[in-house]
N, C-alpha and C positions, 0 to 999 in steps of 0.2 A: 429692226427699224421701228422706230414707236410711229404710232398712229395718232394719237394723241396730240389737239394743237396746246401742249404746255411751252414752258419755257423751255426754250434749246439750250442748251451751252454752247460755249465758243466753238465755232467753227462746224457747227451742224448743217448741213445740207437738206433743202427744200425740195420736194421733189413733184413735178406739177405733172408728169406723165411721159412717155415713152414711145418714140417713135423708131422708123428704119433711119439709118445713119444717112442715106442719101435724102431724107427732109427736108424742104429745103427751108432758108435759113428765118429765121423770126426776124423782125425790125430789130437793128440793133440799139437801138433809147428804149424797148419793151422793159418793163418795171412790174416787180410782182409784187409780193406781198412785204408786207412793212410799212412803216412810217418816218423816214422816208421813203418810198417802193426799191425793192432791191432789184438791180439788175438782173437781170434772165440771161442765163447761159446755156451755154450746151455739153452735156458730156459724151463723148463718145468710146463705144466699146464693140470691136470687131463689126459687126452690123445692124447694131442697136443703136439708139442715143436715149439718152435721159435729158431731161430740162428740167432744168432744177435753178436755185437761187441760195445766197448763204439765207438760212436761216433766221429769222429774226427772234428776240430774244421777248418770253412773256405771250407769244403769240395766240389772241385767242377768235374766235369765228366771229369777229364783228363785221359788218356789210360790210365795209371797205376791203376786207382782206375777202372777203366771199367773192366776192365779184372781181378780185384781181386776179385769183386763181382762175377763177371763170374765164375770164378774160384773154388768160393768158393760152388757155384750152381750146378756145373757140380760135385763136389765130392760127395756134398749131391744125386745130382740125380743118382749118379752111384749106391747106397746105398739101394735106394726104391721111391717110390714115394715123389715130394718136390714141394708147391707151393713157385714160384716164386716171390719176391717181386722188383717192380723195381728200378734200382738206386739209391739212395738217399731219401729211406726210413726212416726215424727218428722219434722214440719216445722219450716222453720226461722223460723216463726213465722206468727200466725193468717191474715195480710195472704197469705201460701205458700196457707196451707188454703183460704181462699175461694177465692183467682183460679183453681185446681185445679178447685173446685164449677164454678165460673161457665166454664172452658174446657170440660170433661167435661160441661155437663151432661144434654146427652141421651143419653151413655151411661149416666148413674148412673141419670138416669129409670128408661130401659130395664129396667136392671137390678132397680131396684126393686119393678117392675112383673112379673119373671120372674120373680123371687126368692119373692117374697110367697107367705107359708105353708107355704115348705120348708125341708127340711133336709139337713145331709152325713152321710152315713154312709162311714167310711175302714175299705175294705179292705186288711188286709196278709197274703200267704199264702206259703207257705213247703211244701217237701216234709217228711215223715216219712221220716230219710233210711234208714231198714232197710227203710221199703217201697217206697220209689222204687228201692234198689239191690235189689229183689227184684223189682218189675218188669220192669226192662232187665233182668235173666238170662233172665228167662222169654218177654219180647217179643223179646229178640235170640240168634236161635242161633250166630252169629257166637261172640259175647262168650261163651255157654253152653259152645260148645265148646271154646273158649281157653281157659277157667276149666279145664276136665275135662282138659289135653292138658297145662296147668300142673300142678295137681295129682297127676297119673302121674307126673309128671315131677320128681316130689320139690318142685316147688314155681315149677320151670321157671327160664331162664339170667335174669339182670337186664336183658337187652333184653327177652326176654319178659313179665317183666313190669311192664317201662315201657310197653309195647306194650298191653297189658290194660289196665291203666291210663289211659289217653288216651285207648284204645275207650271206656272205659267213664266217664269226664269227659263226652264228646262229648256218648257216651249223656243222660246225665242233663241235658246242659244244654241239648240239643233236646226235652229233655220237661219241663223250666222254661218255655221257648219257649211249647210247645204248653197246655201248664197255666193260664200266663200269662194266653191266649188266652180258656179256659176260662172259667175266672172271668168273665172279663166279659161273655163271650157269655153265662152263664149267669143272671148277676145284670140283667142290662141290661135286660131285658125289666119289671123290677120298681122300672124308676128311672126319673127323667123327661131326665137328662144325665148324662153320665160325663167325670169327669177325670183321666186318668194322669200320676200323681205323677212323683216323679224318681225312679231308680234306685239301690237302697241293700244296702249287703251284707245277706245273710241271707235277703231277704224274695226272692221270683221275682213278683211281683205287690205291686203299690202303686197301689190304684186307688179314687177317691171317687167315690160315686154321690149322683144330686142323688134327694130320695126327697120327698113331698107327706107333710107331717106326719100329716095322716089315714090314709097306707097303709105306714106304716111298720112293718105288721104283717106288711103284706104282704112287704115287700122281707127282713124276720129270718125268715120263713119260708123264702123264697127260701134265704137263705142255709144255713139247717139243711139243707133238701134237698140244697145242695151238699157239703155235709160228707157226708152219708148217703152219699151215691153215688159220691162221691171220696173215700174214707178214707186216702190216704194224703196230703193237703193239711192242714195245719195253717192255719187261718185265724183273723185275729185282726180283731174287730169294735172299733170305735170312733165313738161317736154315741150320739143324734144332736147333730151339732155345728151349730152356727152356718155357712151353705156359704162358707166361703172360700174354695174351688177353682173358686167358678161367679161371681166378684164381676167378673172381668175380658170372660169370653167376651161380645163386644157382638153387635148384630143382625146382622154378615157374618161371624161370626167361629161353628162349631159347637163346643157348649158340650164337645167330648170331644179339641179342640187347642188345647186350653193346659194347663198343669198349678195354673194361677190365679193370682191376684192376690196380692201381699203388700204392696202399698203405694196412694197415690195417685197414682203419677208419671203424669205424663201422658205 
């Protein structure tokens, strides 16, 4: 099943996420993605259901289709438990979706099962970088004194300070490292699974926590205490979302090694 919001061919199937077959029913005028919104349906397979829609042709993650899928998630999750499928889900058609139910299905149980009445919250953190470079001067005498020995020195030769420079890269991206680190350790206690994202410039931290709708007060607490106490972390909250990062982890599998699910491939 492709992941990818490309062009579908004719008769590809949209897959917006996966609930128990006793679900109950969505509005029936519910419209998902496209231009016109295509109608939302339901598939069913022994004690599964997929909701899905024909696919639209060209389809790519402009707001309007972001927020239909959203949309269409947030009705299901009001309903009961709904594994979330992301964006641009496409089967190559519904005969794809079921046999997928009916292969999976006591993974999806599972899941349905673990899932139920949580949420994701997406951490992304980043250094303030005049206080991380005011840190390393002050944690590393090393680097302290190379600064002061350039400085005297009118500004010191250009090896010296490609030499400064490197020290002080090293510096900072052993305390990206350890920062990293941080965050989770710190947030982790206030979530019920953790998933690390992929790797992406800017951020030193990219990490989802799985949080129980009811203590979600708990876990934004969490997080302000980490800002207090680490001020020089710039942290960017997002949530709570639909967990898409926990649709994949099955019962041998701990919910904090994988970075989740974006599709139904089996």
């Amino acid at each position: 099943m492709s992941t990818s919001a490309e062009s579908a061919s004719g008769g590809s199937t949209y897959v917006y996420g996966i609930t128990a077959a006793s679900h109950p029913s969505l509005p029936e005028d519910m419209g998902g993605v496209g231009d016109p919104p295509r109608p939302v349906r339901i598939l069913k397979e022994g004690e599964l259901a997929a909701i899905v829609s024909d696919a639209p042709e060209g389809l790519r993650p402009k707001r309007r289709d972001l927020l239909a899928h959203q949309n269409v998630l947030s009705e299901a999750g009001a309903g009961g438990s709904a594994l979330p499928m992301r964006f641009g889900s496409v089967a190559a058609d519904d005969d794809a979706v079921t046999g997928v139910l009916a292969e999976r299905a006591e993974h999806y149980k599972e899941r349905l099962g673990a899932l139920g009445g949580k949420v994701e919250y997406n951490i992304k953190a980043s250094h303030d970088e005049e206080a991380v470079l005011h840190r390393v001067m002050s944690e590393n005498p090393e680097i302290r004194n190379r600064t002061e020995a350039n400085r005297r020195a009118g500004g010191g030769s250009y090896e010296e300070r490609l030499q400064l420079g490197e020290m002080v890269a090293a510096a900072v991206q052993n305390l990206e490292a350890d920062d990293a680190l941080e965050v989770q350790r710190a947030l982790e206690p206030a979530a019920d699974a953790v998933s690390i994202g992929p790797e992406s410039t800017g951020w030193l931290a990219n990490v989802s926590f799985l949080v129980e709708r009811g203590s979600a007060e708990v876990f934004i607490t969490a997080v302000e205490e980490l800002r207090k106490s680490h001020p020089y972390l710039e942290l960017r909250v997002n949530g709570p979302l639909p967990p898409y990062s926990f649709v994949e982890p099955g019962p041998s599998q701990p919910a904090g090694s994988t970075a989740g699910a974006e599709s139904l491939e089996g």
